[in-house]
N, C-alpha and C positions, 0 to 999 in steps of 0.2 A: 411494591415493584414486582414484577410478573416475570420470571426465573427465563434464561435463556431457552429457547428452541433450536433446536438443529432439522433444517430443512432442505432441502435441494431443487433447483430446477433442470429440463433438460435443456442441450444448447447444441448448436449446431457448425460445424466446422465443416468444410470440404471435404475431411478425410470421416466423416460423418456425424453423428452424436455421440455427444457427451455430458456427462452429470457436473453442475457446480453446486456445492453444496452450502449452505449459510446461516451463521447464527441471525435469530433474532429476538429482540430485546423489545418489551413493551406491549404496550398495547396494540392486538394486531389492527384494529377499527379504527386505530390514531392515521388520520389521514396524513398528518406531519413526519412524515419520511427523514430518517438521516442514515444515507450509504457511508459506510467507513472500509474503504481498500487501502492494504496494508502492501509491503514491500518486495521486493523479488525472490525473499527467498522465505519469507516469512509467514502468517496464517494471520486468518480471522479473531482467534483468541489475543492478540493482541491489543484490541480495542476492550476488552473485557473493565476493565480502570471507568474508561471516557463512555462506552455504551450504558452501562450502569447508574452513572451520572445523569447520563440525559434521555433514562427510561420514561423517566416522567411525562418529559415535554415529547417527546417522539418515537415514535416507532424505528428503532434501529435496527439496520442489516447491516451485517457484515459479513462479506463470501471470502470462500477461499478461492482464489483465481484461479484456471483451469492448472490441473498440476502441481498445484500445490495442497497440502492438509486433506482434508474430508473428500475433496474434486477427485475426478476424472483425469486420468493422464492423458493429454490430447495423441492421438495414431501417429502424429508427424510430429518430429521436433522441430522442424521450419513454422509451423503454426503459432508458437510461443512469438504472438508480438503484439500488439499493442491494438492493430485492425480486427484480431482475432479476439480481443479482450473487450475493448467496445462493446462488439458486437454481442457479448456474453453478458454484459450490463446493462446492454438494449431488454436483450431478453430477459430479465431479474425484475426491472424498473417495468414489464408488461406484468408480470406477475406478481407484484406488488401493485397492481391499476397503480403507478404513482403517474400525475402530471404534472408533479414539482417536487423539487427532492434537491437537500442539504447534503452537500459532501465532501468529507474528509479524505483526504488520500495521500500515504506518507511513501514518498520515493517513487515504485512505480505504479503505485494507486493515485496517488498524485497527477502522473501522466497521464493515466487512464480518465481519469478526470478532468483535465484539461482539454485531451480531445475532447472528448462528449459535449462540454460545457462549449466547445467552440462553435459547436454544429447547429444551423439553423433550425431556428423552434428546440433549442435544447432545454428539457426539464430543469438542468440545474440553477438554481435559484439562487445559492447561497455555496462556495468554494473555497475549501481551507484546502493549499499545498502545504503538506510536511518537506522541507530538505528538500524542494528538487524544482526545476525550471526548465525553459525549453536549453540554455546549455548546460552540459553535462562535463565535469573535468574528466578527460583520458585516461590520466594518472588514478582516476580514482574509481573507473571505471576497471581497469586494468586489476586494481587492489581487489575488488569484489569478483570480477574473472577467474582470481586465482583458488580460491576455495569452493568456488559454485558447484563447480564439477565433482569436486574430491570423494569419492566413494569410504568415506570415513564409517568404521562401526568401534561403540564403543561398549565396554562387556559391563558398564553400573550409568546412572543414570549420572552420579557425582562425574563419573566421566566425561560426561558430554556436557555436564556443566561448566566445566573447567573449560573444555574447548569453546564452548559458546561465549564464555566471557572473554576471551583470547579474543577471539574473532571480532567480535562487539562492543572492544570497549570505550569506541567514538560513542556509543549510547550513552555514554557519561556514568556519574556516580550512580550505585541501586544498593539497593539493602541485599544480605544473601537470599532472602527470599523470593524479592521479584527475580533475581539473577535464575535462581531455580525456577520459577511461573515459565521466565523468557527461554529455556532452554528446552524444559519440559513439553510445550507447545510448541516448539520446531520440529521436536526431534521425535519417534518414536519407535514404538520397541519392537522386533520380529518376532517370529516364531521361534528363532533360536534363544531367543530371552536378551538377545543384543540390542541396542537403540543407535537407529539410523538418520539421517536426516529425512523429513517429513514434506518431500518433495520430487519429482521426475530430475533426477540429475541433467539430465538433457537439455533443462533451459541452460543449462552454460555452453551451446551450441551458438546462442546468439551471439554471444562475446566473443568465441573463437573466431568465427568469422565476419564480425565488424573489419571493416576499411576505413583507412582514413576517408575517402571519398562517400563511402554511407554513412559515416559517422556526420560529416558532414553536411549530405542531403538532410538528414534527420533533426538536426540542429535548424537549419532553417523549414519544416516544416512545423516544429516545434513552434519556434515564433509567429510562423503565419496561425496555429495553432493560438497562440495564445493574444497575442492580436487583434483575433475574434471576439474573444470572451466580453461578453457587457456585463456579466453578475456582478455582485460586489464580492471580493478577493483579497485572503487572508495567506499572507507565506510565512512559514514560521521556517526559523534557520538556525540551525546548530551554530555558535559563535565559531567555533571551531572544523565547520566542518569541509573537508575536502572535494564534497561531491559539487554543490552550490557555491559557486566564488560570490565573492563580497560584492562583485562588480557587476555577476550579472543579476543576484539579488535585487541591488538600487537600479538595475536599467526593469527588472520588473516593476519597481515603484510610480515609474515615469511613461510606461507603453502599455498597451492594452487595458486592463481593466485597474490599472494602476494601485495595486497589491498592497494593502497595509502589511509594513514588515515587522514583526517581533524577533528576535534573538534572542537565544538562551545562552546564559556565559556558563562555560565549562562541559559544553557538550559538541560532538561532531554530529556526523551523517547516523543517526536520524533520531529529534526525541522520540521517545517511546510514547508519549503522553499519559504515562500512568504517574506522574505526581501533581499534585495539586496544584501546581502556578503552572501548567503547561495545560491541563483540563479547565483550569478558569482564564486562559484567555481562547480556547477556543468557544467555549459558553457563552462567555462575552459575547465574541463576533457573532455566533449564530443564533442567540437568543436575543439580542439587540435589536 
């Protein structure tokens, strides 16, 4: 197996350029592409369990979204949305020559991927949703609102562990070590020897200023969004989790690309996929 890389491309936003930067996993001449975008608040080293996995069969990338991890702060925090992320994976997927490409996306890589995958002559081939669908619970949007922003610094690295498990423990059961991988990879450390969270606090500008009425809009653009999709489509779903309701999971199963559904008992909003029954049914799906 061929040791991760860290790479970047530039990308382009209205308020100009910027750097998104990306692991990748495998063989770079493996024309079998697999994208893995991870969650609103969270990084590329996430996938580190499941890209490992499936070095073999493909070339794995996984970015940090503009803003977050290794990336580029985008100049506007209005820019943090979903047309702008796209558009950041148009450009990734040029630079990778891919014209087919497998992809995982948990929460709001997820999103990301369902637009793209919606879009005529879309590359994706092959679409695993982690936890998330074109509806989104308020209540649970509102719960992730509440910390996004919070300008938290912590003086030991155990510090920030302890908060990240606080914050994440719809992740379900982990050993102390992933706990430490999961917190360690969020957060990182300043110049004053402090650890901070590993992102533009400013994406929590979207949440403040959600409306019921855009919240709304967004929700039916989601489903004309998903709709779309003809690949074949894998949604995997915390049994427990807040974000994805039970109901609009099964209306995925029946509309659009009619979503084969897995649930994990004992987890919320979002597996991680770093254990073994969670990385072998996405293997399953995408190696099948």
């Amino acid at each position: 197996m061929i040791e991760a890389q860290i790479k970047s491309v530039q990308c382009m936003s209205p308020a100009g350029l910027h750097k998104m930067a990306y692991k990748e996993w495998g063989d770079p001449r493996n024309r079998n592409l697999l994208v893995c975008v991870h969650g609103v608040t969270r990084v590329s080293d996430d996938f580190d369990r499941l890209a490992a996995a499936l070095s073999d069969a493909y070339r794995v990338i996984c970015p940090d979204v503009a803003g977050r991890g290794r990336s580029d702060q985008l100049a506007m925090p209005q820019l943090y949305h979903l047309p702008q992320y796209v558009g950041d994976m148009v450009t990734l997927l040029a630079r990778a020559d891919a014209e087919h490409v497998h992809w995982v996306g948990t929460s709001m890589g997820g999103l990301i991927g369902m637009v793209l995958a919606s879009l005529p002559d879309s590359p994706v081939a092959r679409l695993v949703l982690n936890d998330v669908g074109p509806a989104l619970n308020p209540q649970a949007l509102a719960r992730i609102g509440t910390y996004i922003g919070e300008d938290i610094r912590f003086d030991s690295l155990d510090d920030g562990v302890r908060y990240i498990r606080e914050i994440s423990t719809s992740f379900g059961p982990h050993g102390d070590g992933e706990w430490r991988k999961l917190a360690a990879d969020a957060l990182r450390q300043g110049k004053d020897g402090r650890w901070m969270k590993h992102y533009d606090l400013r994406i929590a500008d979207a949440f403040r200023t959600l409306t019921e009425e855009g919240a709304r809009q967004a929700e039916t653009m989601l489903w004309r969004a998903y709709d779309a999709i003809r690949c074949p489509t894998l949604l995997l779903r915390g049994a427990d989790s807040d974000l994805l309701a039970p109901e609009t999971a099964h209306a995925m199963t029946l509309r659009g690309p009619k979503a084969r559904l897995v649930e994990f008992a004992g987890i919320g909003h979002a597996p991680t996929l770093m254990h073994d029954d969670q990385v072998a049914v996405v293997t399953d799906f995408l190696l099948g």
